[in-house]
Each structure stands twice: as structure tokens, then as C-alpha cells.
SEDRENTOR-671442 format. One line per 10 residues: their letters; for each residue x, y, z of C-alpha. Coordinates in Angstrom, 1 decimal, always signed. Layout:
residues N
A) X Y Z ~ ...
This chain:
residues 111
XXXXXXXXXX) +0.0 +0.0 +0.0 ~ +1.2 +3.2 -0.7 ~ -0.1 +7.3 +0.6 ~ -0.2 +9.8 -2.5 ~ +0.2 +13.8 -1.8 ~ +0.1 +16.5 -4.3 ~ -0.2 +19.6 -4.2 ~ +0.1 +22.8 -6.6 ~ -1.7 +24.2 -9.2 ~ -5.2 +22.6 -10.5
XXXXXXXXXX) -5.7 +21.9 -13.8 ~ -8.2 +20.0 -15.9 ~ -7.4 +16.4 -16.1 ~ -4.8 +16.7 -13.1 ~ -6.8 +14.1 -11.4 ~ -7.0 +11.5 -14.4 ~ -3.0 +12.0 -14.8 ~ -2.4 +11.1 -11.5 ~ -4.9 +7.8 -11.6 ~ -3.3 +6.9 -14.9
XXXXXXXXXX) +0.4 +7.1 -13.4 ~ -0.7 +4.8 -10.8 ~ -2.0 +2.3 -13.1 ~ +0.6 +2.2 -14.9 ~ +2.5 +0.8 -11.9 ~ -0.2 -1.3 -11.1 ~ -1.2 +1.1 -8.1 ~ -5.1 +0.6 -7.1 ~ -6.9 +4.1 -5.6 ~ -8.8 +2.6 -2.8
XXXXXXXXXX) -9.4 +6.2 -1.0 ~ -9.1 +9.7 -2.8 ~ -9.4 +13.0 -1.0 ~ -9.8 +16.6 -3.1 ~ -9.6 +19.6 -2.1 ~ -8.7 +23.2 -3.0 ~ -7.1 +25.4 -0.2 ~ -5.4 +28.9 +0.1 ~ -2.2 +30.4 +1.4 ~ -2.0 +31.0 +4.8
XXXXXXXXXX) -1.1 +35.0 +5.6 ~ +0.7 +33.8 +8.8 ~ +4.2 +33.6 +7.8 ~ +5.4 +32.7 +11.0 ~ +3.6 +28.7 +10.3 ~ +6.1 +26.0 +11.0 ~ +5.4 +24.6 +8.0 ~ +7.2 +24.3 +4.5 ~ +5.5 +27.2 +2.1 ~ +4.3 +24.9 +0.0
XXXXXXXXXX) +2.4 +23.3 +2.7 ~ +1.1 +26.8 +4.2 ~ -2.3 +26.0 +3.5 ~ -5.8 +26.7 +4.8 ~ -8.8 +25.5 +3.6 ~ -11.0 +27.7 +1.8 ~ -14.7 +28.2 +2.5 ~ -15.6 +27.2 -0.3 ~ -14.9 +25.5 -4.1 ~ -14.8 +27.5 -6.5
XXXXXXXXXX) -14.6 +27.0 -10.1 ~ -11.1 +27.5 -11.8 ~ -11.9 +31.0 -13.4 ~ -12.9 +32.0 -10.1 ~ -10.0 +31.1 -7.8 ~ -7.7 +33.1 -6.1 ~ -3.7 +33.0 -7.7 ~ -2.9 +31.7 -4.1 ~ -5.1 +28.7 -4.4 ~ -4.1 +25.3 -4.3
XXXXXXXXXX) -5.2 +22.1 -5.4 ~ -4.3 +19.6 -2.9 ~ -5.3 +15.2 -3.3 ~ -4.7 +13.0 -1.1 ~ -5.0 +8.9 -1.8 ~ -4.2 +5.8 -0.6 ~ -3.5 +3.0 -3.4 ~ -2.8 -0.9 -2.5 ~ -0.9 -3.2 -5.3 ~ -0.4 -6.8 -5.5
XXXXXXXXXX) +3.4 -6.1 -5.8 ~ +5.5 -3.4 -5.3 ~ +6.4 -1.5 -8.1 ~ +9.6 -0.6 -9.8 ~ +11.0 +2.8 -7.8 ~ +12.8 +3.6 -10.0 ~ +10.3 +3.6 -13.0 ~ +7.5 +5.1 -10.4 ~ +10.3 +7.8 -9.2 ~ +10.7 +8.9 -12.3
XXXXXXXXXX) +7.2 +8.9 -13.7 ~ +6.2 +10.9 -10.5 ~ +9.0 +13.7 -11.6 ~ +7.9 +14.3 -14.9 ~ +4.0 +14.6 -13.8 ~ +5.4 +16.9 -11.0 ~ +7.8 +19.1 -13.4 ~ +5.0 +19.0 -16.3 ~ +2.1 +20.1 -14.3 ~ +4.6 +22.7 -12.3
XXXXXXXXXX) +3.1 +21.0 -9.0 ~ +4.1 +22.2 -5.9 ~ +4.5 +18.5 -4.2 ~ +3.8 +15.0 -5.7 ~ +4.9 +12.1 -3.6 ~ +4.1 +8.2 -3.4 ~ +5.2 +7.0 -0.4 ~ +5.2 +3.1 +0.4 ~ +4.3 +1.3 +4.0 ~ +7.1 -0.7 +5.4
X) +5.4 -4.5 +5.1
């Protein structure tokens, strides 16, 4: 089983990129959490910026978002067999620098 975080800018089909990289490496999406949230204004948050979030009060459409606005998933996948990392690394990196994301990580339990 592995936990999936992303986080940066939405676009459309981000989602369906995302399931379709998982597939590929014969990841299943049992759970799958969306959400768009906003910058903080505190700078003082121990945090990482990229992960000085708040949620908003509300979804909004794309036009109608603010440019601080981020589009943060959450999922948990389970597999049959671990997956090449290096092949999975890699494929995360490109969906991460060609979508300009913030954050993408697959991170595996320790079985």
C-alpha cells in the first residue's frame, strides 16, 4: 500500500493524470481526497511554504479562484506487488515538473 500527496496548481485532467500514473504501476486508488485550499497569511507557520495551507470556504470553479489557491489530493493505493521505484520515481517527476506542482509524492508502507 502506498499514501499519494500533491499539491500545486489545478488543472483539468490533473486528477485522471495522476490515476493513470498509478495504473501504470499497477497502483489501485482505494481512497481519494480533493480539495482546494489557500495560502496561509501567517508567515510565522512551521510549515514548509508549499504546505502553508488553509482551507477555503468554499470551491470555486477555476476561473474563479484566487492565484494563491491550491489544489491539494490526497490517496491511498494498494498493489499486488511493489512496483519498480525507480520507474514510479521517475514517472512521478515528470507529472510533478510538467504540471509545475508544488509537491507529488508516493510514499510506500514498510510491510
Amino acid at each position: 500500500a502506498a499514501r499519494v500527496e500533491l499539491a500545486g496548481p489545478d488543472s483539468p485532467g490533473l486528477v485522471s493524470r495522476v490515476g493513470t500514473l498509478l495504473a501504470a504501476h499497477g497502483l489501485n486508488v482505494s481512497s481519494l481526497d480533493t480539495r482546494v485550499v489557500a495560502a496561509l497569511d501567517d508567515d510565522d507557520a512551521p510549515l514548509e511554504p508549499a504546505l502553508r495551507r488553509r482551507r477555503t470556504d468554499a470551491a470555486r470553479n477555476l476561473d474563479a479562484r484566487d492565484a494563491t489557491d491550491v489544489f491539494v489530493l490526497t490517496a491511498l493505493t494498494t498493489c499486488s506487488r511493489k512496483p519498480d521505484a525507480a520507474a514510479l520515481a521517475a514517472d512521478v517527476a515528470k507529472l510533478r515538473r510538467d504540471a509545475r506542482l508544488d509537491a507529488l509524492d508516493v510514499a510506500f508502507e514498510d510491510a
